[in-house]
VOLO-422855 format. One record per residue: residue number from 0; residue in one letter; chain; x negated, z negated, y negated of N, C-alpha, C, O, CB in turn. Coordinates in steps of 0.001 Angstrom, whole numbers, plus 500000, padded with zeros to 6 digits. Each point is the difference from the previous one (the first is absolute). Last residue first. Glycine has a CB too. Layout:
BEGIN
REC  NUM  a  A  X  Z  Y  X  Z  Y  X  Z  Y  X  Z  Y  X  Z  Y
...
// end
This chain:
BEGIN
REC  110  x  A  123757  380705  392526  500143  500774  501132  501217  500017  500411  500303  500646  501003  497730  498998  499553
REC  109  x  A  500028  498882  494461  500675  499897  501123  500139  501045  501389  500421  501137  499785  500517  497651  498293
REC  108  x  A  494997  500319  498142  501127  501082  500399  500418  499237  500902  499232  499550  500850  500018  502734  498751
REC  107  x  A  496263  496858  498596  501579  498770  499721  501095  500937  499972  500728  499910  499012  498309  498099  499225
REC  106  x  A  496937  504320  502875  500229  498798  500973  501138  498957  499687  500662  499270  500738  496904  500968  499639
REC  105  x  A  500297  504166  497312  501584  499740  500534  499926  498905  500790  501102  499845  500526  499691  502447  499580
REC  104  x  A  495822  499125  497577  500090  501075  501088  501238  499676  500448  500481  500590  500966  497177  499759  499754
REC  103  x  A  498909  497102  496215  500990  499385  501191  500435  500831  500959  499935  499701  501193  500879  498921  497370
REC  102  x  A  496692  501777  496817  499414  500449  500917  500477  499588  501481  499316  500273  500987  499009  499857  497235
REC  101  x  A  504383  500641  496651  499388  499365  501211  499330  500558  500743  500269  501179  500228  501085  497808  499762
REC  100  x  A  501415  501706  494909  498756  500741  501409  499921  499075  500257  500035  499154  499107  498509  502569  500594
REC  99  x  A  506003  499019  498723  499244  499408  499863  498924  500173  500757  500114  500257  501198  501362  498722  498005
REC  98  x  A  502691  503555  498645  498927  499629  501378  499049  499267  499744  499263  500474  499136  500949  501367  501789
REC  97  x  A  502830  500395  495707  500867  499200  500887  499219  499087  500643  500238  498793  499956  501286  502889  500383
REC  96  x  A  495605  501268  495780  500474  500070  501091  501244  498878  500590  499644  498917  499536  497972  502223  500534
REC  95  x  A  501218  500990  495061  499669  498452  500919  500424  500419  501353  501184  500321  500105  499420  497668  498032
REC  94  x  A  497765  506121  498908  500877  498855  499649  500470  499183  501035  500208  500604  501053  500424  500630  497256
REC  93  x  A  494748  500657  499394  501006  500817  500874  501191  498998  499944  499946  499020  499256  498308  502348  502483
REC  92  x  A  498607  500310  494001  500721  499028  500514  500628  500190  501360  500949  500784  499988  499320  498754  497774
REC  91  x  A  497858  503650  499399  499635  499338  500528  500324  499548  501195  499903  500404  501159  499712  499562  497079
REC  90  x  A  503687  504194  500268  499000  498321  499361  498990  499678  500487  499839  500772  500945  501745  498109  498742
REC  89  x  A  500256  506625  499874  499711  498726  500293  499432  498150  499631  499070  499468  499395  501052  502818  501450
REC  88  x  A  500478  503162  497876  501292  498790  499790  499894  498708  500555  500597  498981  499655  500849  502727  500417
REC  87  x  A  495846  502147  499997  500732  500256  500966  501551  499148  499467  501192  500090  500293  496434  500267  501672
REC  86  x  A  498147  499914  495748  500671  501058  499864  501375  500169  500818  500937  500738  499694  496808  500031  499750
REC  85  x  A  499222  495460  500610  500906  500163  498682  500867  501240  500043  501176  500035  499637  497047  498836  498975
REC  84  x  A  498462  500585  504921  501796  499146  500027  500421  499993  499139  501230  499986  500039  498714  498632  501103
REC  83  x  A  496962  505495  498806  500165  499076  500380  501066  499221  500281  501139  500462  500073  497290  500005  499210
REC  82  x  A  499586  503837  502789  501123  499436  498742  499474  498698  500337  499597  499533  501065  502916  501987  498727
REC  81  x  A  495444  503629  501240  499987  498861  500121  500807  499549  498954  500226  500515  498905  497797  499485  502236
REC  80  x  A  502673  504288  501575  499491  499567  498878  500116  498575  500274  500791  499512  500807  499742  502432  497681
REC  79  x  A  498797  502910  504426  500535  498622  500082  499811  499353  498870  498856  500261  499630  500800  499610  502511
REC  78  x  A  498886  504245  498686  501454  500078  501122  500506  498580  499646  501155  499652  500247  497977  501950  502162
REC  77  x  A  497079  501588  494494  500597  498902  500524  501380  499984  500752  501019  500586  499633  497670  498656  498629
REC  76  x  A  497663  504212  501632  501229  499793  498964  500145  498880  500871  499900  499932  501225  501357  502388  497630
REC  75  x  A  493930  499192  500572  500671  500241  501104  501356  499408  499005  499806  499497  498893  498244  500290  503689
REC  74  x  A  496165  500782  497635  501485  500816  498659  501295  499929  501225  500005  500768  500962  498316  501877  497065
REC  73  x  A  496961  493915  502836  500493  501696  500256  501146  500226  499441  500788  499057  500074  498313  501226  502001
REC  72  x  A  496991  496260  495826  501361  500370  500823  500505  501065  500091  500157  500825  499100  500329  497573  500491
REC  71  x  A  496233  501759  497860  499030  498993  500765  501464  499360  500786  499581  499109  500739  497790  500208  497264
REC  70  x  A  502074  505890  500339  500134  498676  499194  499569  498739  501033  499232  500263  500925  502897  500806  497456
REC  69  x  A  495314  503854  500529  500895  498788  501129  500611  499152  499475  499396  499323  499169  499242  500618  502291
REC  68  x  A  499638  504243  495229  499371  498249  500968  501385  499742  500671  501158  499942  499585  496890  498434  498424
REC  67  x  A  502010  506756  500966  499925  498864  499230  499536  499179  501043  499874  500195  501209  501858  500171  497017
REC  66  x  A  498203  504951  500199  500171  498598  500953  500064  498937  499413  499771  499808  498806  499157  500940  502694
REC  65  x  A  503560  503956  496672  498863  498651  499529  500038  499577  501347  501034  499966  500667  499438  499037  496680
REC  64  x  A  501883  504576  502513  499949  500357  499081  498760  499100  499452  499197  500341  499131  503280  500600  500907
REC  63  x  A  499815  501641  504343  499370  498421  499734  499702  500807  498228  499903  501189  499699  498443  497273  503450
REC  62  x  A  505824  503719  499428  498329  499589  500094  499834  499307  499241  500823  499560  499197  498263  502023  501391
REC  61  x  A  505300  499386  502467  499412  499964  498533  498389  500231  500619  499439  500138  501088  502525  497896  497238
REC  60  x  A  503678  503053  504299  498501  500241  499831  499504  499238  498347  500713  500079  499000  499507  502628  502714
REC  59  x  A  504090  496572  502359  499453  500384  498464  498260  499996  500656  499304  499584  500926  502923  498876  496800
REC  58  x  A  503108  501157  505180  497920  499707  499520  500193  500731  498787  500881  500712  499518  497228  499518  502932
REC  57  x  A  505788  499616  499237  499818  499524  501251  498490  499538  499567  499361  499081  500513  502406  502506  501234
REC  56  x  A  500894  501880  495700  500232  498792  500383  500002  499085  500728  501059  499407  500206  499378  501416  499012
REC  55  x  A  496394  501212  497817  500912  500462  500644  501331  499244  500465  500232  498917  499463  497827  502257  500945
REC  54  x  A  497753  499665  494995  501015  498848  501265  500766  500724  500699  500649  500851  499392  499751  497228  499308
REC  53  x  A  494716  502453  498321  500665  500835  500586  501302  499054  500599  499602  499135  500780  498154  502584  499631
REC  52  x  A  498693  496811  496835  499745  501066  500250  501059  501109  500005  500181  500975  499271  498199  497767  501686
REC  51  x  A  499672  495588  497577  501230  501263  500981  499994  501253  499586  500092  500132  498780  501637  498362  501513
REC  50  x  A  494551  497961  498516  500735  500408  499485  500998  501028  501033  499659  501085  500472  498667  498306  497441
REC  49  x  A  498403  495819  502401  500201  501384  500425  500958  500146  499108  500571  499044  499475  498823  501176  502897
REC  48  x  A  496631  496341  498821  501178  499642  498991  500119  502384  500121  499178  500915  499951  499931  495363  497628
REC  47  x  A  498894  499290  505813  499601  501369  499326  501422  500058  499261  501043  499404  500268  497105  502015  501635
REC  46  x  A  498754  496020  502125  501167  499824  498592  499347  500785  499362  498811  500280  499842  502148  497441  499873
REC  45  x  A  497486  502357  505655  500088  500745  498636  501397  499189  499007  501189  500096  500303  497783  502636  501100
REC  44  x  A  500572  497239  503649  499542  498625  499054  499801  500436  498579  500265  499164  499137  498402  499653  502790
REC  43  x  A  500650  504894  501534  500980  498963  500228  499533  498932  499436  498833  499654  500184  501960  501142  501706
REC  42  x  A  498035  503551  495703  499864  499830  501342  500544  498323  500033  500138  499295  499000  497638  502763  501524
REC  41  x  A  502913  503378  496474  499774  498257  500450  499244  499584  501221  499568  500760  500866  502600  498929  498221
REC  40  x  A  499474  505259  498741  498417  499320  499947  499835  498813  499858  499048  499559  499355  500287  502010  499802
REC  39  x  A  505755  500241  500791  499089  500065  500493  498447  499448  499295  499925  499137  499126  501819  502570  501890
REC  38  x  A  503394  496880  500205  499251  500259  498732  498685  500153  500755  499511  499197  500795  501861  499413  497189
REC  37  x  A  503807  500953  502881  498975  500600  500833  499504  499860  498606  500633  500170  498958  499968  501460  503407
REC  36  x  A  503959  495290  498809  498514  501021  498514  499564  500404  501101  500368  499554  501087  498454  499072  496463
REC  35  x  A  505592  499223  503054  499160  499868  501157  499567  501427  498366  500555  500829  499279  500472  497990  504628
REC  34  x  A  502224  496460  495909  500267  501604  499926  497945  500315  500355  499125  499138  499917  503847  501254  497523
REC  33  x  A  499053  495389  501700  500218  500139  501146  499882  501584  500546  500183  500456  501129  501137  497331  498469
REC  32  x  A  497597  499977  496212  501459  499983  500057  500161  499921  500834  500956  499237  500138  499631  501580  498674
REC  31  x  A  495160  501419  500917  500934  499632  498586  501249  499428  500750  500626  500849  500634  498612  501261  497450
REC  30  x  A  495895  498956  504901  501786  499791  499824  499991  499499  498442  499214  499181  499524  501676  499851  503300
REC  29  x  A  495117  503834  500037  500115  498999  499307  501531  499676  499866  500675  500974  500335  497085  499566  498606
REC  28  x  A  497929  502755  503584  501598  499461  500231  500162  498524  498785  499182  499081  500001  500896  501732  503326
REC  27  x  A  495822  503471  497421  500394  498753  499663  501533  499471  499896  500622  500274  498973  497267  500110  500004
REC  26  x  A  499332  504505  503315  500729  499288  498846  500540  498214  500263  500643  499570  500957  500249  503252  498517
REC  25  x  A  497903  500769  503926  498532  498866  499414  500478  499643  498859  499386  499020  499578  498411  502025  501227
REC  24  x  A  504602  501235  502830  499235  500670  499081  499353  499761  499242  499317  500836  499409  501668  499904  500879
REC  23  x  A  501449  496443  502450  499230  500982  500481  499507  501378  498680  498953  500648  500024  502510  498516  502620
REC  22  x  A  498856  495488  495229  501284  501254  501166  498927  501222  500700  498878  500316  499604  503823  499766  498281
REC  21  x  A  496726  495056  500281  499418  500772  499637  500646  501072  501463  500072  500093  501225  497718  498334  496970
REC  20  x  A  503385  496517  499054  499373  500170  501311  499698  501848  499391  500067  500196  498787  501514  497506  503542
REC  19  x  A  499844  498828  494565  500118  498996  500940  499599  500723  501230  499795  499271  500970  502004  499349  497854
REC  18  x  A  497087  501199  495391  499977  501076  501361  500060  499148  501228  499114  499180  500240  499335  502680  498668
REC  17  x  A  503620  496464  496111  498687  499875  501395  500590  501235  500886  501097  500414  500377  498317  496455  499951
REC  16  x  A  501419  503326  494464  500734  499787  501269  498506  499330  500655  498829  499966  499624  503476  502331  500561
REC  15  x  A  500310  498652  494539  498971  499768  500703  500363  499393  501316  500889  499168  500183  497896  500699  497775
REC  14  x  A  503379  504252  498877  499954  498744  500636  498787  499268  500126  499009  500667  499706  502655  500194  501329
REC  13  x  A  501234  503072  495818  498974  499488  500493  500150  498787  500381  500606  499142  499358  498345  502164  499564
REC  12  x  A  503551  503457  500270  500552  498966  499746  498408  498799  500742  499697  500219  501172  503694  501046  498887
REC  11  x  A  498191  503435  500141  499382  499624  498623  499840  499146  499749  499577  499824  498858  500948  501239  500474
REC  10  x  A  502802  500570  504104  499293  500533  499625  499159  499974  498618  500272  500764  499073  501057  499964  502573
REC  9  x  A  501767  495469  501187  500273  501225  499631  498324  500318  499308  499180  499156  499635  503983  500579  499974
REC  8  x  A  499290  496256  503807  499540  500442  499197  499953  501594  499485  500566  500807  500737  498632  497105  500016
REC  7  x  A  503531  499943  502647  499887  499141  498931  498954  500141  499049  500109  499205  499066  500874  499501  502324
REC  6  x  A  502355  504781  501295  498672  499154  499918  499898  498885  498902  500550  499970  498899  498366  502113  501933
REC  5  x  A  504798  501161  500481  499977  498849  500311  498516  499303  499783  499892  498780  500125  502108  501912  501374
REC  4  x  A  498742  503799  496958  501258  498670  499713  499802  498885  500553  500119  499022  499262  501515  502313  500694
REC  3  x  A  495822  503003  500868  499227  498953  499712  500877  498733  499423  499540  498876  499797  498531  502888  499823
REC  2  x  A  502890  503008  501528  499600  499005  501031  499604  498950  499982  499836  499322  501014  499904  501972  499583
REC  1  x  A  502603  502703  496525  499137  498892  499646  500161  498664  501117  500642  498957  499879  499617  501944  497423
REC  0  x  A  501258  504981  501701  500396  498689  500518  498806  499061  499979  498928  500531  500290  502838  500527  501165
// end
């Protein structure tokens, strides 16, 4: 039986991660996907480009195969994308208000 169906990654398969903290047993914690690496002989802040090892289903194991340079923004999946108004469909143009601005506050309001 093959525990590893649901993972999102598989055995052989190479990433590049940030080491985001360092487990009691001193192995390096990193996420693919959201899915939880132990990679050992890291240390926290480490980019490092790994090969999978082992997947369970709940964790996987790799090791480091290359370090690498920091990138100069932290590696994170975008939650939000930028649009523009073209993209959106939007005009310019806003369109004429009814209202006329005054700084009066309503004083020529009937009571």
């Amino acid at each position: 039986m093959n525990d590893s169906q649901d993972a999102p990654v598989r055995a052989g398969e190479t990433y590049e991660v940030e080491i985001q903290s360092i487990g009691g047993k001193g192995d390096g914690i990193a996420r693919v996907k959201g899915f939880v690496l132990f990679v050992p002989n890291v240390q926290k802040g480490d980019y490092v480009k790994v090969k999978i090892t082992k997947v369970l289903q709940n964790v996987g194991f790799a090791e480091v195969i290359e370090k690498l340079e920091k990138p100069d923004r932290p590696v994170r999946e975008r939650r939000f994308e930028t649009v523009s108004s073209e993209e959106l469909g939007r005009e310019d143009d806003e369109p004429e208000s009814q209202y006329e601005d005054t700084d009066d506050f309503g004083t020529d309001v009937e009571e």
